[in-house]
N, CA, C and O atoms as a MOPAC input file, in Angstrom:
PM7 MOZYME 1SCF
protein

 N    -45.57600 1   -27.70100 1     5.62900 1
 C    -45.14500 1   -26.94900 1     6.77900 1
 C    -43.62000 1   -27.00100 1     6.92200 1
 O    -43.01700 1   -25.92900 1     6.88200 1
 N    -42.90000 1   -28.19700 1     7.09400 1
 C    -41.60300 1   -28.20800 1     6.96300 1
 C    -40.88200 1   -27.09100 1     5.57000 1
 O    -39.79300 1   -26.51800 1     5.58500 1
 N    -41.82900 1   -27.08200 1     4.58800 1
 C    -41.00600 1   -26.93200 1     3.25700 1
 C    -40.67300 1   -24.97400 1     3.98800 1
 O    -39.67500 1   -24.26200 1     3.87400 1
 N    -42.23600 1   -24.67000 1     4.80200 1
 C    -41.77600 1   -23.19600 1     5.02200 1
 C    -41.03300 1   -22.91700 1     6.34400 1
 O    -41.03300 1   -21.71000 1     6.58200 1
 N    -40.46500 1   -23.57700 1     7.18200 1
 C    -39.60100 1   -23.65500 1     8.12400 1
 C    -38.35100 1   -23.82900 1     6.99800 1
 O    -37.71800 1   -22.77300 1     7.01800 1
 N    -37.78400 1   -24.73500 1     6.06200 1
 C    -36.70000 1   -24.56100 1     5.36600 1
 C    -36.67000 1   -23.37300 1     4.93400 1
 O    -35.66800 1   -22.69500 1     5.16300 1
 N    -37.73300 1   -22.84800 1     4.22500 1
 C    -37.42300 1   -21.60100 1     3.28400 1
 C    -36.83300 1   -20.55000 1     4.27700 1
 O    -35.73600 1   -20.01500 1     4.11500 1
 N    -37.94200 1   -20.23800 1     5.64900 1
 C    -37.78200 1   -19.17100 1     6.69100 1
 C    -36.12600 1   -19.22800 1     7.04700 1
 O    -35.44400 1   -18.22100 1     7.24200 1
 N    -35.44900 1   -21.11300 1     7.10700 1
 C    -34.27700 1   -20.81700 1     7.98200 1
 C    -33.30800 1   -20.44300 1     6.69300 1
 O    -32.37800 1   -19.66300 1     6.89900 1
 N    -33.51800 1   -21.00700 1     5.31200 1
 C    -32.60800 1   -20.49200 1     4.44600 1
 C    -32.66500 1   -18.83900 1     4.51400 1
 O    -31.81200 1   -18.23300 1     5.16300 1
 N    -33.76500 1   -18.11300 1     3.77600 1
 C    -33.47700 1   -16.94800 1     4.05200 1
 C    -32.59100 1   -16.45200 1     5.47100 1
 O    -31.49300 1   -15.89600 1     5.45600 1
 N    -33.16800 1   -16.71600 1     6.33500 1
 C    -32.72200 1   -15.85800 1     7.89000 1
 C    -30.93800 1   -16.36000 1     7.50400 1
 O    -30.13400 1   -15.48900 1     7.83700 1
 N    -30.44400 1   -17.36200 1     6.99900 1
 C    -29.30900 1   -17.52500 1     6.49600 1
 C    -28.34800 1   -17.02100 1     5.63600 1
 O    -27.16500 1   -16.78300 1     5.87800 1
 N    -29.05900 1   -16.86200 1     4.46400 1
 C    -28.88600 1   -16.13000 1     3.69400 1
 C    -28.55700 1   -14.45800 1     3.63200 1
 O    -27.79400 1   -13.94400 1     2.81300 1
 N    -29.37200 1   -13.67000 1     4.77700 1
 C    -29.73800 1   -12.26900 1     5.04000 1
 C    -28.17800 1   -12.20700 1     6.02600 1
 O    -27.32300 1   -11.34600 1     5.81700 1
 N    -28.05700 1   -13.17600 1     6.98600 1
 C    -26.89300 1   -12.92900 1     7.73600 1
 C    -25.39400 1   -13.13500 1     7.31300 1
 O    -24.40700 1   -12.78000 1     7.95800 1
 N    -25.42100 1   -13.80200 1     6.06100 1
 C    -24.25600 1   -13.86500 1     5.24800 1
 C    -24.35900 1   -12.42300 1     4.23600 1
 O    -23.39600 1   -11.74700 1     4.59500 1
 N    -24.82500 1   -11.95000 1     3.54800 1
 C    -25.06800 1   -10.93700 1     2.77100 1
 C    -24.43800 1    -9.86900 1     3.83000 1
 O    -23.37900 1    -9.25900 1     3.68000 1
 N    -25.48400 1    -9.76900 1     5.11800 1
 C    -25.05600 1    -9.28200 1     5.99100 1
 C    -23.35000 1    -8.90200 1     6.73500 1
 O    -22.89900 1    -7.80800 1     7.07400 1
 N    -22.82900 1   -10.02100 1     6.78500 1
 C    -21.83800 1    -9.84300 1     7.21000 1
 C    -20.21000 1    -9.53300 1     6.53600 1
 O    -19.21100 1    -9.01200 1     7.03400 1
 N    -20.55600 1   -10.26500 1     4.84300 1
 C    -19.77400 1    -9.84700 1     3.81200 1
 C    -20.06900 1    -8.36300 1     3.35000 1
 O    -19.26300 1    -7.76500 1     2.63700 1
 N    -21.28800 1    -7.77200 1     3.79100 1
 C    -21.10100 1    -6.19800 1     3.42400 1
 C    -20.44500 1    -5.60900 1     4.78300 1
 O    -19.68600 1    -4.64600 1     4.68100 1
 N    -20.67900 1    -6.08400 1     5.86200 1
 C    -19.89700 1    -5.49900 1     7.05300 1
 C    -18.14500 1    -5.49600 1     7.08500 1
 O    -17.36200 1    -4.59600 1     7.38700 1
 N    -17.95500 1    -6.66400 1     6.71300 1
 C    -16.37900 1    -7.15400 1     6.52800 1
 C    -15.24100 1    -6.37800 1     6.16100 1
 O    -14.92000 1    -6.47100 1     4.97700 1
 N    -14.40700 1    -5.47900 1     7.04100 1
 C    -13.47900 1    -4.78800 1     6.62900 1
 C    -12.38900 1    -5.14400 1     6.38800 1
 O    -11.63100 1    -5.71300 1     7.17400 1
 N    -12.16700 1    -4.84400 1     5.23400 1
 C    -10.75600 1    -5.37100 1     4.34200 1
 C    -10.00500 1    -4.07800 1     4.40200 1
 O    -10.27800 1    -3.02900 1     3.82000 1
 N     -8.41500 1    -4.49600 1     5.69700 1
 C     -7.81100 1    -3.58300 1     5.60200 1
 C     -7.01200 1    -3.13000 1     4.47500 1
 O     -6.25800 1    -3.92500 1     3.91400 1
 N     -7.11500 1    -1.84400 1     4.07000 1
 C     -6.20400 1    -1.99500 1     2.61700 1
 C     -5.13000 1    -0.58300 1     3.35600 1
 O     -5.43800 1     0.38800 1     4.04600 1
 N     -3.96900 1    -1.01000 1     2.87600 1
 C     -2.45600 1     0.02200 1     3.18800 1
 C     -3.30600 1     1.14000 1     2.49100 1
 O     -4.18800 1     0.99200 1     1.64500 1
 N     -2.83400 1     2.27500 1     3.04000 1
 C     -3.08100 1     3.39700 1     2.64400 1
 C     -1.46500 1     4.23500 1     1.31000 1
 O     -0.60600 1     4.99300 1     1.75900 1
 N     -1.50800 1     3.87400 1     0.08500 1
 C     -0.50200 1     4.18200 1    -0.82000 1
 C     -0.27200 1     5.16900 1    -1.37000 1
 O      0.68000 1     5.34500 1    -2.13100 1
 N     -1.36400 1     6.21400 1    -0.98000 1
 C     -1.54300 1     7.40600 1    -1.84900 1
 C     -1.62000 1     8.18600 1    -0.80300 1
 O     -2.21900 1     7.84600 1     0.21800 1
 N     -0.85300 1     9.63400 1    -0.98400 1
 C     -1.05100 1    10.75300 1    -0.13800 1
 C     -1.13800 1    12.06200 1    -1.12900 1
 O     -0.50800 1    12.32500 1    -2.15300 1
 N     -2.08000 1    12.72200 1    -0.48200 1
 C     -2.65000 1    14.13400 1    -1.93300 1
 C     -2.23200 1    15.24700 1    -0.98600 1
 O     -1.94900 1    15.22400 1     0.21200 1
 N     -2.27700 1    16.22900 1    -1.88000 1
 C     -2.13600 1    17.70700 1    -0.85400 1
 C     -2.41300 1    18.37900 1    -2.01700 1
 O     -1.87300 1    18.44300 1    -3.12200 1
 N     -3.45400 1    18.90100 1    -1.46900 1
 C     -3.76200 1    20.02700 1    -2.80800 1
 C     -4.19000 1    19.09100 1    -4.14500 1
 O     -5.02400 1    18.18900 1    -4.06800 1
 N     -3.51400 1    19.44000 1    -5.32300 1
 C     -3.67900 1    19.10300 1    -6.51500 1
 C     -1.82300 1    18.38400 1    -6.55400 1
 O     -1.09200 1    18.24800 1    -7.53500 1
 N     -1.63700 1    18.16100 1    -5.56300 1
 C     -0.26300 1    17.06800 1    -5.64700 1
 C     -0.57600 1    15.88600 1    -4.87300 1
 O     -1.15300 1    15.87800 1    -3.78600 1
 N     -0.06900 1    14.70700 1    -5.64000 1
 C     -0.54100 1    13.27500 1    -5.20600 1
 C      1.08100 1    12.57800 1    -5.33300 1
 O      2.02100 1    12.80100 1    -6.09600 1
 N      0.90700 1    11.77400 1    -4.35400 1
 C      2.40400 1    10.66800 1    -4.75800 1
 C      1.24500 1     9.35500 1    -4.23300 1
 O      0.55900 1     9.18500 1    -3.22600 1
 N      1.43300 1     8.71700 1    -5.29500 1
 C      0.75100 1     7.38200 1    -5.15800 1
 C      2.16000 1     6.02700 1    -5.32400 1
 O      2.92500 1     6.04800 1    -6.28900 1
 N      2.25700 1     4.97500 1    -4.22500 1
 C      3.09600 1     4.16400 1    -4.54000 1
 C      2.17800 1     2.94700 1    -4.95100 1
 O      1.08300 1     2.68300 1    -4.45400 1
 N      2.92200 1     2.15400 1    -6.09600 1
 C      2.59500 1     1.49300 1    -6.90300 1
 C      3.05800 1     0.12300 1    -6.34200 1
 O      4.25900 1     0.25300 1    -6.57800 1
 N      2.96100 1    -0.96600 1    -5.82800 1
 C      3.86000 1    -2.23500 1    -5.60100 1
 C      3.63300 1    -2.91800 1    -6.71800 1
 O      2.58000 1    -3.25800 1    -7.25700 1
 N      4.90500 1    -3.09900 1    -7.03900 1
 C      4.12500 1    -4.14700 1    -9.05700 1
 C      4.04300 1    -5.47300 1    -8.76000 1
 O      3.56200 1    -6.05900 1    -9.73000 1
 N      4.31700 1    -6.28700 1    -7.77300 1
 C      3.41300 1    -7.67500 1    -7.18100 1
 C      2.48400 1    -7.95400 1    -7.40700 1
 O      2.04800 1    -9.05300 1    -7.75200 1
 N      1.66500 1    -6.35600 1    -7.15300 1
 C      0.20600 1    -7.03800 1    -6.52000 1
 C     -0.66600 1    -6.85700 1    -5.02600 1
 O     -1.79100 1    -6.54300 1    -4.63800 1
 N      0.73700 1    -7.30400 1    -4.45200 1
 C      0.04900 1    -7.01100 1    -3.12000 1
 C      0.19200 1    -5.55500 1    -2.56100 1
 O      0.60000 1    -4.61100 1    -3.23700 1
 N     -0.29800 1    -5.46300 1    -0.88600 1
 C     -0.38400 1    -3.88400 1    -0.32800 1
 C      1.22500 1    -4.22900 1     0.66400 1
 O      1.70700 1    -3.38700 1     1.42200 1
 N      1.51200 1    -4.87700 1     0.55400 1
 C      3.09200 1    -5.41500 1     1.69500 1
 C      4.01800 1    -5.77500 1     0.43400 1
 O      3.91100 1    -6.07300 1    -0.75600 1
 N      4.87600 1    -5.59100 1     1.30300 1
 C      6.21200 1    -6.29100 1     1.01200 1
 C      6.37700 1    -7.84900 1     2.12400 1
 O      5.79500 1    -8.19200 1     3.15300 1
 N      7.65900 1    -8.59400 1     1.13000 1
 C      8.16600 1    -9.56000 1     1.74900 1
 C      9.63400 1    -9.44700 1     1.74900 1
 O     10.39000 1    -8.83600 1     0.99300 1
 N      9.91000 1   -10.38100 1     3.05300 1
 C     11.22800 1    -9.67100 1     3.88200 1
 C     11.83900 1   -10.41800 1     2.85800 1
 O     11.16300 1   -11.11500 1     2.10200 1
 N     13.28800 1   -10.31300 1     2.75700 1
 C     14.47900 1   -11.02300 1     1.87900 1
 C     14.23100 1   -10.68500 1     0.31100 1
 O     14.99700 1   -10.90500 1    -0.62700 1
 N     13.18000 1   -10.19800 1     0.29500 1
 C     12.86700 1   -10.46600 1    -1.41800 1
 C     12.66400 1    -9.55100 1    -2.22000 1
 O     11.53200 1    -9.07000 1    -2.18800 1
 N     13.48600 1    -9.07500 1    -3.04800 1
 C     12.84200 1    -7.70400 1    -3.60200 1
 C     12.21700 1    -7.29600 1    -4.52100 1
 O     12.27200 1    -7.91100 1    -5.58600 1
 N     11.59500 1    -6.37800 1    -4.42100 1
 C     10.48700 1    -6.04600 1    -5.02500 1
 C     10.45900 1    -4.54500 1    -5.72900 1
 O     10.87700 1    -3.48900 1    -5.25500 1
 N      9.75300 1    -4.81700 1    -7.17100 1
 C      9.80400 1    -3.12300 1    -7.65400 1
 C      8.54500 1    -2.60300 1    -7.47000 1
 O      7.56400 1    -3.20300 1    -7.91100 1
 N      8.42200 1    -1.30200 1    -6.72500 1
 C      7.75800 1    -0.22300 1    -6.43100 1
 C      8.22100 1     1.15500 1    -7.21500 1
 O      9.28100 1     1.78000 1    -7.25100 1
 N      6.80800 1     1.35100 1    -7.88200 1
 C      6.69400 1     2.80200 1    -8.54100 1
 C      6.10500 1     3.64900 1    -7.68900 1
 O      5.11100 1     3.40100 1    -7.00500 1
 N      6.90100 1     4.95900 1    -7.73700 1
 C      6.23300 1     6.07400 1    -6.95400 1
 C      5.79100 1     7.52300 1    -7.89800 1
 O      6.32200 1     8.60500 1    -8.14600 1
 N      4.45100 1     6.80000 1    -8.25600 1
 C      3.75000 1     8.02200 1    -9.38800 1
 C      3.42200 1     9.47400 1    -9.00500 1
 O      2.43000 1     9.60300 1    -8.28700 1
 N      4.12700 1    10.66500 1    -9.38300 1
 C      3.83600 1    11.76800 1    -8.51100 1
 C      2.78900 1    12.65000 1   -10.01600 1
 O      2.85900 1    12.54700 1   -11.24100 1
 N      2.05400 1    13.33100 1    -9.23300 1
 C      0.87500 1    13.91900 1   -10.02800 1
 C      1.55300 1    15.68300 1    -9.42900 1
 O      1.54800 1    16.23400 1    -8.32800 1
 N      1.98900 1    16.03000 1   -10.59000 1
 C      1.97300 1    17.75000 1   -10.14400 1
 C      2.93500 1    18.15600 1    -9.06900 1
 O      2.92800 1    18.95700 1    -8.13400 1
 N      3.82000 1    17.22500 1    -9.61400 1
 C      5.62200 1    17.41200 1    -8.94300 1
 C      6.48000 1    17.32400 1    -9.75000 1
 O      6.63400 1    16.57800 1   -10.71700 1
 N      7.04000 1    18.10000 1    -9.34100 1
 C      8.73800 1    17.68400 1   -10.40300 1
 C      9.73800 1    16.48500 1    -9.90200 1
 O     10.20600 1    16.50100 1    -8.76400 1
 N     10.03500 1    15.42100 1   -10.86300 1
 C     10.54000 1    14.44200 1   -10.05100 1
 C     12.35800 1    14.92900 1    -9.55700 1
 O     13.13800 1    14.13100 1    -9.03600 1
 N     12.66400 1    16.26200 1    -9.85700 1
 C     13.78700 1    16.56000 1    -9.53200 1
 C     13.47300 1    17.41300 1    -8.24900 1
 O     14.41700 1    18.09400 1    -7.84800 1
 N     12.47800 1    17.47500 1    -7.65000 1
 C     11.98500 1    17.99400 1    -5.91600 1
 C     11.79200 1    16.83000 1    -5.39800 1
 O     11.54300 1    16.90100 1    -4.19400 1
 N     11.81000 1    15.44900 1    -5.96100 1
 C     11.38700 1    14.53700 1    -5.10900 1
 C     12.94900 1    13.77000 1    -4.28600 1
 O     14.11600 1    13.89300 1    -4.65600 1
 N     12.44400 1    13.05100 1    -3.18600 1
 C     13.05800 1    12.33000 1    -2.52400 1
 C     12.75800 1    11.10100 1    -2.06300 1
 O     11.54400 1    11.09300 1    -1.85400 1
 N     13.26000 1    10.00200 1    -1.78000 1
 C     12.23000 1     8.51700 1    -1.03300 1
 C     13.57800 1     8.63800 1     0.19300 1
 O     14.38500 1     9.54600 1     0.39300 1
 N     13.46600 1     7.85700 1     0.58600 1
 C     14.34600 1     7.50300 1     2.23600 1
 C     13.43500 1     6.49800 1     2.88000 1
 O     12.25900 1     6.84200 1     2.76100 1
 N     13.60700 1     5.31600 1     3.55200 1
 C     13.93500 1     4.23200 1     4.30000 1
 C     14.94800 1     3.33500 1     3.61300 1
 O     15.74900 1     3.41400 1     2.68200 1
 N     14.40800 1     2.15800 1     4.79700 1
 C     15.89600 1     0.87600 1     4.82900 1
 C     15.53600 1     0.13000 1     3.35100 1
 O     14.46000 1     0.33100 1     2.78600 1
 N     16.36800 1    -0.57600 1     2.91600 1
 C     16.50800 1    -0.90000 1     1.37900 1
 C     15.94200 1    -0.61300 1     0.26100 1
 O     15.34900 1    -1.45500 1    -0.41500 1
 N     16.05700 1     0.54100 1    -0.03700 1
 C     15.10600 1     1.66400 1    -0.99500 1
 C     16.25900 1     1.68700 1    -2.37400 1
 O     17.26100 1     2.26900 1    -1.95900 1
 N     16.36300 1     1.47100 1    -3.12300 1
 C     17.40200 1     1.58500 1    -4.26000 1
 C     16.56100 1     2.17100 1    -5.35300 1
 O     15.65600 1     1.38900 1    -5.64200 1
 N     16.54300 1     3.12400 1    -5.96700 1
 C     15.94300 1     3.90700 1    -7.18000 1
 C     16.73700 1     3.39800 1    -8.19600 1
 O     17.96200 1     3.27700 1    -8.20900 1
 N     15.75400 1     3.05200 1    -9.22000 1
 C     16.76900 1     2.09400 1   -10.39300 1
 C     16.36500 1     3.22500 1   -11.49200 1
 O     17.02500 1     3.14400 1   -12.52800 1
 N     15.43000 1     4.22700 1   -11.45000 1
 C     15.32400 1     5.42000 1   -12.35800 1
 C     14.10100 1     6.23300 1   -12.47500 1
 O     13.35600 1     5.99900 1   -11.52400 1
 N     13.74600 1     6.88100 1   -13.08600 1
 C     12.72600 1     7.97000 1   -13.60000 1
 C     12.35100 1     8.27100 1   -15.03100 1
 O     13.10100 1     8.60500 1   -15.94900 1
 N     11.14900 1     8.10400 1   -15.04200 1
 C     10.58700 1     8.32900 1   -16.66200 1
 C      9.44600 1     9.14200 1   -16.05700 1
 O      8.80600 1     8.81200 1   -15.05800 1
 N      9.23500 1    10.46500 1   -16.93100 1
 C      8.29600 1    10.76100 1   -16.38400 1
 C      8.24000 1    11.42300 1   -15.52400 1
 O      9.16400 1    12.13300 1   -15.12800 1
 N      6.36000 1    11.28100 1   -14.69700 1
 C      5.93700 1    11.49100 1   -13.29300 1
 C      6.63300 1     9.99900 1   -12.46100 1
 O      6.47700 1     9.84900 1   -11.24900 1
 N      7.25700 1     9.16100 1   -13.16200 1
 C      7.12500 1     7.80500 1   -12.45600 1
 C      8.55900 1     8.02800 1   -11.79800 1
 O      9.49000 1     8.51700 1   -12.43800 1
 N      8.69000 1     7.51300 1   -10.07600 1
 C     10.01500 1     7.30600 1   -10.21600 1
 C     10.19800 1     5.39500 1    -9.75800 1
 O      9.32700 1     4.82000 1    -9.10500 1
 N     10.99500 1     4.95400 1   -10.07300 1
 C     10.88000 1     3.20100 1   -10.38000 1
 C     12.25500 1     3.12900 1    -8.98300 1
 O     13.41700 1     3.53400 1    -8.93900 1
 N     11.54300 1     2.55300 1    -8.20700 1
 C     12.76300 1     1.73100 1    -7.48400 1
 C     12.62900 1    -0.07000 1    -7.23200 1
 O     11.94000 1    -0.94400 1    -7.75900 1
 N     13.47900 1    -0.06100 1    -6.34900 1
 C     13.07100 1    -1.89200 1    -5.83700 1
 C     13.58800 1    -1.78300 1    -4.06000 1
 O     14.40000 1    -0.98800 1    -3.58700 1
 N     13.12000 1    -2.43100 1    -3.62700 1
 C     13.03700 1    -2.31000 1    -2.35900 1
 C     13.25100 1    -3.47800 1    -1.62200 1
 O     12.27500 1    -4.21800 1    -1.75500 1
 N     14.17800 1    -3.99500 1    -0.84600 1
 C     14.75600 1    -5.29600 1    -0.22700 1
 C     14.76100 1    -4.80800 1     0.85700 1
 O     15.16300 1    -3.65600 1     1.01700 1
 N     14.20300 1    -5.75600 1     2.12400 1
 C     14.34600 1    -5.46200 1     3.15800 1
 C     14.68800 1    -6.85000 1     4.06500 1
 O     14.00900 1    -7.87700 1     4.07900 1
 N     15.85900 1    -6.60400 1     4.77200 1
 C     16.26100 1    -8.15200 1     5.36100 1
 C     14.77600 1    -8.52300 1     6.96000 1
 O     13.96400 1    -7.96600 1     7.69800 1
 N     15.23000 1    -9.53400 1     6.67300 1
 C     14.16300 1   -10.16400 1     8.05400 1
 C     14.37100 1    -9.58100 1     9.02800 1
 O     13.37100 1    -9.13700 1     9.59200 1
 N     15.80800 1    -9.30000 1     9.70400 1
 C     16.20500 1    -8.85800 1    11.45400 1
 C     16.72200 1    -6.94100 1    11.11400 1
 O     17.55800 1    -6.36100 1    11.80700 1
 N     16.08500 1    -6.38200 1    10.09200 1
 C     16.68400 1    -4.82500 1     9.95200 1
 C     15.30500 1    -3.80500 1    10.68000 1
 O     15.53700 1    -2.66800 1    11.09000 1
 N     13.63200 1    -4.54700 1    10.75700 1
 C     12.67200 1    -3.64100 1    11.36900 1
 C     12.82600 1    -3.89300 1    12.79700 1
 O     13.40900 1    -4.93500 1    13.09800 1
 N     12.30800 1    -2.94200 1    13.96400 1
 C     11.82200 1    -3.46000 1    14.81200 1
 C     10.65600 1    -3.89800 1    14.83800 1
 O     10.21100 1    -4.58700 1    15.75600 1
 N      9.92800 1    -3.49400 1    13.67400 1
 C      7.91200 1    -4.12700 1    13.74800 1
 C      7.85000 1    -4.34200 1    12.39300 1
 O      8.59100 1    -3.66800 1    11.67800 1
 N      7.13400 1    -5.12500 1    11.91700 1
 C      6.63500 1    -5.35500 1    10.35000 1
 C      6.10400 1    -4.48100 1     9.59800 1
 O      5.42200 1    -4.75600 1     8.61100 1
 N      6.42100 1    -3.11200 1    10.07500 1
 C      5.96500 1    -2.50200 1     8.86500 1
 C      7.25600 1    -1.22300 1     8.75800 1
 O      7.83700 1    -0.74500 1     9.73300 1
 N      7.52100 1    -0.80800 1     7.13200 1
 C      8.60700 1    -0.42900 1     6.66200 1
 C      8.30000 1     1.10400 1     6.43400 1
 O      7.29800 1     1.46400 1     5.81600 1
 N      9.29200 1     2.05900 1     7.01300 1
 C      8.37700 1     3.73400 1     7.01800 1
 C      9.57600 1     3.88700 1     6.07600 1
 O     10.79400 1     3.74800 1     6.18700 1
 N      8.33900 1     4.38700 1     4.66700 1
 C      9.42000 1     4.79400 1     3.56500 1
 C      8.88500 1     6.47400 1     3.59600 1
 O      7.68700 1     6.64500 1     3.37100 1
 N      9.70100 1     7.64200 1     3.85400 1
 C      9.87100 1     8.87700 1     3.78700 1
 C      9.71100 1     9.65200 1     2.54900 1
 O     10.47700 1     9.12200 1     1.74400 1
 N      9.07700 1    10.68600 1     1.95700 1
 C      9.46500 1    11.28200 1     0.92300 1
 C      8.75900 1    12.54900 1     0.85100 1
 O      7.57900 1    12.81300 1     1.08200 1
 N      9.66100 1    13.22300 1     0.50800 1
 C      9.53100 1    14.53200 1     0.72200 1
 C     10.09800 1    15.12000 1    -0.97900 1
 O     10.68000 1    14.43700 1    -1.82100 1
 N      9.59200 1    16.93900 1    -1.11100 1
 C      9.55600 1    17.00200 1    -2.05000 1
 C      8.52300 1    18.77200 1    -2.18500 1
 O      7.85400 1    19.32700 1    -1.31300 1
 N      8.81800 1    19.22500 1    -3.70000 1
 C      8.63600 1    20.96400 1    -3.37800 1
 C      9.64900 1    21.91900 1    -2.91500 1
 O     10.76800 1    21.68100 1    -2.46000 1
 N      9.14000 1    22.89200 1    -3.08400 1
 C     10.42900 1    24.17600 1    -3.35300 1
 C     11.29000 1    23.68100 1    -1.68400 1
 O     10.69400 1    23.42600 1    -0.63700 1
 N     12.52900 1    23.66900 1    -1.86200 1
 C     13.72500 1    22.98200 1    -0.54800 1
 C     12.64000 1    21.83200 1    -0.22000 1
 O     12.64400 1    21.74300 1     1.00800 1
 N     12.01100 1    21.20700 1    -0.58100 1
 C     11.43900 1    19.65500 1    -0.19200 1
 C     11.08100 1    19.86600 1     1.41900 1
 O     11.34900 1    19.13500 1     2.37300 1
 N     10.26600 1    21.33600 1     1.36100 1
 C      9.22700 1    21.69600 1     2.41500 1
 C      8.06700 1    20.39200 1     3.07900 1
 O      7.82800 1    20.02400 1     4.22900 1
 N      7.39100 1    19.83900 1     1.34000 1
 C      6.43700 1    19.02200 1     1.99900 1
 C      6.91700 1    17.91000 1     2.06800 1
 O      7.78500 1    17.60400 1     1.25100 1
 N      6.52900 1    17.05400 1     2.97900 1
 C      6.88000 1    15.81600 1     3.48500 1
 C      5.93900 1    14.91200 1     4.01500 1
 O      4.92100 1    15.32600 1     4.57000 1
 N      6.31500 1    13.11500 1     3.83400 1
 C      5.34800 1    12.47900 1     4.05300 1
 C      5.55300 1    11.21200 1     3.94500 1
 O      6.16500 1    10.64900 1     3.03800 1
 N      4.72400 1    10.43000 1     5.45800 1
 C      5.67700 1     9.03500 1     6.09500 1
 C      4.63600 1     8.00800 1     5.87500 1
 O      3.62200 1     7.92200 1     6.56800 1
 N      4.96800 1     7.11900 1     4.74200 1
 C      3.96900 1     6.04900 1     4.42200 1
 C      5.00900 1     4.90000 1     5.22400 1
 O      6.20600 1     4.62100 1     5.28300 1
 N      3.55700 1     4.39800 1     5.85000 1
 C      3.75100 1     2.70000 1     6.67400 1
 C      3.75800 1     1.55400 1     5.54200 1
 O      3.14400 1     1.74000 1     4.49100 1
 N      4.31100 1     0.63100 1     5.73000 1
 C      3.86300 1    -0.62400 1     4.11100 1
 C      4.37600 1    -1.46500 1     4.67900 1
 O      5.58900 1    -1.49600 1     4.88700 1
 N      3.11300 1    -2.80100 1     5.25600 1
 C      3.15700 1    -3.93600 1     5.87200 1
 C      4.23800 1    -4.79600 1     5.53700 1
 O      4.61100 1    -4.69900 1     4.36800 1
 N      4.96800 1    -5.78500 1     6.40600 1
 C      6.06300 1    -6.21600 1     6.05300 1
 C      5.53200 1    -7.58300 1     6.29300 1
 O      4.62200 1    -7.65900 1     7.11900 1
 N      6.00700 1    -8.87300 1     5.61800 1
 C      5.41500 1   -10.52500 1     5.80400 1
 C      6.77300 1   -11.48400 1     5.66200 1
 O      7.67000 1   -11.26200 1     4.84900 1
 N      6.76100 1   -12.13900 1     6.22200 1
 C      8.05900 1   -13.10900 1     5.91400 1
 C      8.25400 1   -13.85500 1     4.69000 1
 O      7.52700 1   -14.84800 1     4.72100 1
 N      8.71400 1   -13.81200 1     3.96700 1
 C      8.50500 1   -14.73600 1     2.46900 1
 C      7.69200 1   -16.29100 1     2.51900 1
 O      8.38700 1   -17.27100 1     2.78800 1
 N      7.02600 1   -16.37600 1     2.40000 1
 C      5.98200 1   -17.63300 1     1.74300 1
 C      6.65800 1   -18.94800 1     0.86500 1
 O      5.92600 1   -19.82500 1     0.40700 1

């Protein structure tokens, strides 16, 4: 009798963990913006979906079905180190006291006079 009271409370245990790791939302940055059959996907080559303040970091911005001579990036410590390609390669430093909120609005626009346009958020963390 005990052995099926263990089994009953393992399962009912078991079902609510399964349970709650399929519920579990893992926020992920949103890096990619499409329009049409045009995509600019940013790449962080870290690893992670953020940046860290003081420290810089190279970010690729892969454009699908753009010319990288219509493209543009714009926010605070954005330095483009070049272009191969669809790829354009920058690095991105951002000091600790330059946001007012932790997250960094990098701009880019792009297309005939760089008509379309488009404002990605990218979480900001204090260096570790």
């Amino acid at each position: 009798m005990n052995k099926n009271i263990a089994l009953k409370s393992f399962i009912v245990f078991m079902t609510f963990t399964i349970y709650s790791c399929r519920n579990s939302e893992t926020k992920k940055t949103d890096l990619i913006y499409k329009n049409g059959n045009q995509k600019v996907e940013i790449q962080i080559l870290n690893g992670n979906d953020y940046l860290e303040y003081d420290k810089p970091t190279e970010i690729n911005f892969v454009l699908t079905n753009i010319e990288p001579n219509t493209f543009s990036v714009y926010g605070a410590g954005i330095r483009v180190l070049g272009t191969k390609g669809g790829t354009i390669r920058t690095e991105i430093k951002v000091s600790n006291n330059h946001l007012e909120t932790d997250t960094l609005k990098v701009k880019v626009r792009f297309g005939e006079k760089r008509k379309e346009k488009h404002e990605f958020n990218i979480p900001m963390k204090i260096k570790e």
